[in-house]
C-alpha positions as CSV (number, residue, x, y, z in Angstrom):
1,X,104.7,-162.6,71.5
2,X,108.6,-162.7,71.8
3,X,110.1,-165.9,70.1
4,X,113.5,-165.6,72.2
5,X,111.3,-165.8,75.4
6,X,109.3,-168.9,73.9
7,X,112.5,-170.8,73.2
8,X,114.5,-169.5,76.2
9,X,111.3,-172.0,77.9
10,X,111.6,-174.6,75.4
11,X,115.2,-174.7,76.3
12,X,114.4,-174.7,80.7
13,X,112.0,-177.6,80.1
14,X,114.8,-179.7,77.4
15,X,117.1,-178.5,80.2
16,X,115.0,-180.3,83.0
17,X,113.9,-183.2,81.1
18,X,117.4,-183.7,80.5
19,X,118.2,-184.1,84.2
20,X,115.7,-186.2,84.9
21,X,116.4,-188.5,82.7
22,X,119.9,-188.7,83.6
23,X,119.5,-188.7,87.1
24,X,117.0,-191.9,86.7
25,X,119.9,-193.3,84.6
26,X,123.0,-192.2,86.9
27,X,120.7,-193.9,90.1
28,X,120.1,-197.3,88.2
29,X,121.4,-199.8,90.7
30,X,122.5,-197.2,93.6
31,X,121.2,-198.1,97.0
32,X,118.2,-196.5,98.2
33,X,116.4,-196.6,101.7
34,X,113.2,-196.6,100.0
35,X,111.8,-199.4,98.4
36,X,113.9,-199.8,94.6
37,X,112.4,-198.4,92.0
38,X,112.9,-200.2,88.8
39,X,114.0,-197.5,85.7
40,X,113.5,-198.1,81.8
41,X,116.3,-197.3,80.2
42,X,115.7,-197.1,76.9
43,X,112.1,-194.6,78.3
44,X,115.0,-192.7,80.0
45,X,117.3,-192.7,76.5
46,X,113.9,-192.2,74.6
47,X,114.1,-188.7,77.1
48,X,117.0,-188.1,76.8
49,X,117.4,-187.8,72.9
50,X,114.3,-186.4,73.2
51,X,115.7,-183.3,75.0
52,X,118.4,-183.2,72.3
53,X,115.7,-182.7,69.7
54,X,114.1,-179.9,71.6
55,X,117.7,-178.2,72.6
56,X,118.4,-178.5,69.0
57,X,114.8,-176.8,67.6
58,X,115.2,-173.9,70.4
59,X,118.3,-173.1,69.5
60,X,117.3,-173.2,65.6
61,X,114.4,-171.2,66.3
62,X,116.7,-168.2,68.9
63,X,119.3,-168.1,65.5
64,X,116.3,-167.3,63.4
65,X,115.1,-164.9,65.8
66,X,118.9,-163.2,65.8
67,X,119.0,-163.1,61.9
68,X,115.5,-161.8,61.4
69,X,116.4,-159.0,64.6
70,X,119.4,-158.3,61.9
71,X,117.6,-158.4,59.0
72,X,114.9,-156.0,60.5
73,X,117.8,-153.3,61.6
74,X,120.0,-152.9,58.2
75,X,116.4,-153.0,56.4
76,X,115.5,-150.1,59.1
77,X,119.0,-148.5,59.2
């Protein structure tokens, strides 16, 4: 189990959450052929502080990753 790999993913899915909710916010009232779809904003602001959250914990968590690598090479060295 590598922890960098694990939050290198958490932080592709924060990454696309992200950008979905701020394309459904950036389209709110743009013309569409289709039929218009009606957004929530504060579901899409809920997302998008959401994906704040999780870039905040994956980059916590690849720090501590980087500190204990350290750790583990001057105890080693």
């Amino acid at each position: 189990m590598d922890v960098s790999a694990i939050a290198l993913q958490g932080l592709e899915q924060a990454n696309t959450q992200l950008e979905a909710a701020a394309s459904a916010i950036a389209n709110v009232g743009a013309p569409s052929a289709g039929p218009v779809d009606i957004v929530d904003l504060s579901a899409e602001m809920v997302a998008l502080m959401s994906a704040q959250t999780l870039f905040g914990a994956n980059l916590a968590t690849l720090k501590t990753a980087d500190q204990m690598q350290k750790t583990l090479l001057d105890v080693t060295a």
